[in-house]
VOKOL-674230 format. One record per residue (C-alpha): residue in three letters; x, y, z. Coordinates in steps of 0.25 Angstrom, whole numbers, padded with zeros to 4 digits. Example, Ala and Ser with C-alpha at 12.3 -4.5 7.8 and 13.67 -1.06 7.14 Angstrom:
% residues 2
(ALA; (0049; -0018; 0031))
(SER; (0055; -0004; 0029))
% end
This chain:
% residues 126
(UNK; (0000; 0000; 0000))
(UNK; (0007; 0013; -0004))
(UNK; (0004; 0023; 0008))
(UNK; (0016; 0033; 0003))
(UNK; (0004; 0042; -0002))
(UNK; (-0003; 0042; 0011))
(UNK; (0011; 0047; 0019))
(UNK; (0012; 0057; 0009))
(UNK; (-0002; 0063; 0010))
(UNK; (0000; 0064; 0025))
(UNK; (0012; 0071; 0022))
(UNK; (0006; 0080; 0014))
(UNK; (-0005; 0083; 0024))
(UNK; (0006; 0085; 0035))
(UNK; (0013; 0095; 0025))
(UNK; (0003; 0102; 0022))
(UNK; (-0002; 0105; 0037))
(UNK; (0013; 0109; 0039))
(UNK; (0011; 0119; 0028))
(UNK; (-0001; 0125; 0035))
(UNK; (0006; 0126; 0047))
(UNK; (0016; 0134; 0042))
(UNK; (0007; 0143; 0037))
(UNK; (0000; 0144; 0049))
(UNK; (0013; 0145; 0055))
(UNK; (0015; 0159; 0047))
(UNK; (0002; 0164; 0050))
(UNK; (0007; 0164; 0065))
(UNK; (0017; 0177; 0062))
(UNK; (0003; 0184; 0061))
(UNK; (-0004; 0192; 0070))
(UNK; (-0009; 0187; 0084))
(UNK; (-0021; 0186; 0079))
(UNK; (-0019; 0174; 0071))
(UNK; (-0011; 0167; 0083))
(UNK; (-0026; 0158; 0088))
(UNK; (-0028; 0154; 0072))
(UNK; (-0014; 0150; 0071))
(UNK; (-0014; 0141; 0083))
(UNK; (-0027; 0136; 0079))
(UNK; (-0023; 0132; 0066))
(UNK; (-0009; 0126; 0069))
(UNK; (-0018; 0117; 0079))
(UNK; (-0028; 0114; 0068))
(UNK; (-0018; 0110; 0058))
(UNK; (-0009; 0101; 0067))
(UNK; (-0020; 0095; 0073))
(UNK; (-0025; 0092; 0059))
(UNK; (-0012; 0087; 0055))
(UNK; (-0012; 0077; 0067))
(UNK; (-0028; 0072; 0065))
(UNK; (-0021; 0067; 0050))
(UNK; (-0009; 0062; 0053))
(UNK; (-0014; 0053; 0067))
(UNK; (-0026; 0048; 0054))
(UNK; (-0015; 0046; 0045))
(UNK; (-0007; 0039; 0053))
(UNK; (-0019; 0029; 0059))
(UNK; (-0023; 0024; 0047))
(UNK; (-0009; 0021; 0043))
(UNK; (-0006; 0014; 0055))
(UNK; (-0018; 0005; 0053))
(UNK; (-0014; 0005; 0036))
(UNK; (0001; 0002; 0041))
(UNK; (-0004; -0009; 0050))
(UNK; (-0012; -0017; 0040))
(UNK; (-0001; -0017; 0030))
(UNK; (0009; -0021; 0041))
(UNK; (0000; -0033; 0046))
(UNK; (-0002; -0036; 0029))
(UNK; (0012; -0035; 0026))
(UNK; (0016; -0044; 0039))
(UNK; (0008; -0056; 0034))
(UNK; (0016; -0054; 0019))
(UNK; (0029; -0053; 0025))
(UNK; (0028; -0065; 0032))
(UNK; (0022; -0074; 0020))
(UNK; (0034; -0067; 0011))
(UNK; (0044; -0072; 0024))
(UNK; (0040; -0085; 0024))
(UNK; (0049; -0098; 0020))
(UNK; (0036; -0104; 0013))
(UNK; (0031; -0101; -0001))
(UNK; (0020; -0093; -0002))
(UNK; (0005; -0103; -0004))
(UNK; (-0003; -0098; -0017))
(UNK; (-0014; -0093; -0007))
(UNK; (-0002; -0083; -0001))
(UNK; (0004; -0079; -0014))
(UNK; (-0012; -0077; -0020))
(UNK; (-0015; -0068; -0004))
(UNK; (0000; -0060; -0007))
(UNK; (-0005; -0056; -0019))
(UNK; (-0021; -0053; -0016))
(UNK; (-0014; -0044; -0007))
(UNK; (-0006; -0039; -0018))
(UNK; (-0017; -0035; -0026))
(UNK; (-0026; -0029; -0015))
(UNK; (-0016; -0017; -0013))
(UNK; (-0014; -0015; -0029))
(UNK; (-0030; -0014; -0029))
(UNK; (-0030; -0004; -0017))
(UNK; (-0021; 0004; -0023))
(UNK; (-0027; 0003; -0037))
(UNK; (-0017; -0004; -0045))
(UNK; (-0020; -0017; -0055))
(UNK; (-0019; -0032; -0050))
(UNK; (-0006; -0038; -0053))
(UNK; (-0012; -0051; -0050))
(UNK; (-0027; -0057; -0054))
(UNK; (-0033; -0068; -0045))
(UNK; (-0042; -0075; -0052))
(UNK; (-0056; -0080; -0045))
(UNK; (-0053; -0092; -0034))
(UNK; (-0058; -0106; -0042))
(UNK; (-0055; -0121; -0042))
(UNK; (-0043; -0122; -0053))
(UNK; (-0044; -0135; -0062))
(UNK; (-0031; -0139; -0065))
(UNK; (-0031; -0142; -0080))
(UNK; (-0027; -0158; -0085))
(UNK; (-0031; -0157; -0098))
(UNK; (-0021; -0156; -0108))
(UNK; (-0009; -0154; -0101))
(UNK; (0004; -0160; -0107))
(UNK; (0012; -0169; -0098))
% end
C-alpha cells in the first residue's frame, strides 16, 4: 500500500499552518489592539494543527497495524524451510491482486472459477 502520498499531504497541512502562523506572527508588531486577535488566532491554529495530526496519526496507527499483523504472516510463510502448497501460492497472490484492485491497477493474474478439473486421457502420446 503506497501511504507516501498520505505523509506528504500531512506535511503540506503542517506547512501550510506554519505559514499562517508566521503571518499572524507579523500582525503582532501592530497595535495593542490587535494583541486578543493575535492570541486567539495563534491558539486556533495550533489547536487545529493538533486536532489533525493526533486523527492523522490514529488511523495510521490502526492502517500501520493491519499491514504489520498481514505482512508477519508473509514473512514467515516466505522464512519457512518447506515449499510453499498451491493453496499458499494461490492466498500469496489473491492478496497480491487485492491491493493492485484497491489502488486501481490491472490483474497480473486471473483466477479462473473453482471447478472439478478432469484430467484429459484421450489422446495423449506415451
Amino acid at each position: 500500500m503506497e501511504k507516501a502520498h498520505l505523509y506528504e499531504a500531512l506535511y503540506l497541512v503542517n506547512h501550510g499552518i506554519d505559514e499562517a502562523v508566521r503571518g499572524v506572527q507579523r500582525l503582532k508588531k501592530s497595535p495593542k489592539l490587535f494583541m486578543e486577535a493575535y492570541h486567539k488566532s495563534m491558539a486556533g491554529l495550533e489547536r487545529r494543527r493538533a486536532i489533525i495530526n493526533l486523527q492523522f496519526m490514529l488511523e495510521m496507527k490502526k492502517l500501520e497495524e493491519d499491514d504489520e499483523s498481514r505482512f508477519e504472516e508473509e514473512f514467515n510463510v516466505w522464512l519457512s524451510d518447506e515449499p510453499l502448497t498451491n493453496e499458499e501460492i494461490c492466498g500469496l497472490m489473491r492478496g497480491v491482486e487485492r491491493e493492485r484492485k484497491q489502488e486501481g491497477k490491472p490483474p497480473l493474474v486471473q483466477f479462473l472459477p473453482r471447478r472439478k478439473r478432469t484430467k484429459k486421457t484421450e489422446g495423449v502420446a506415451a
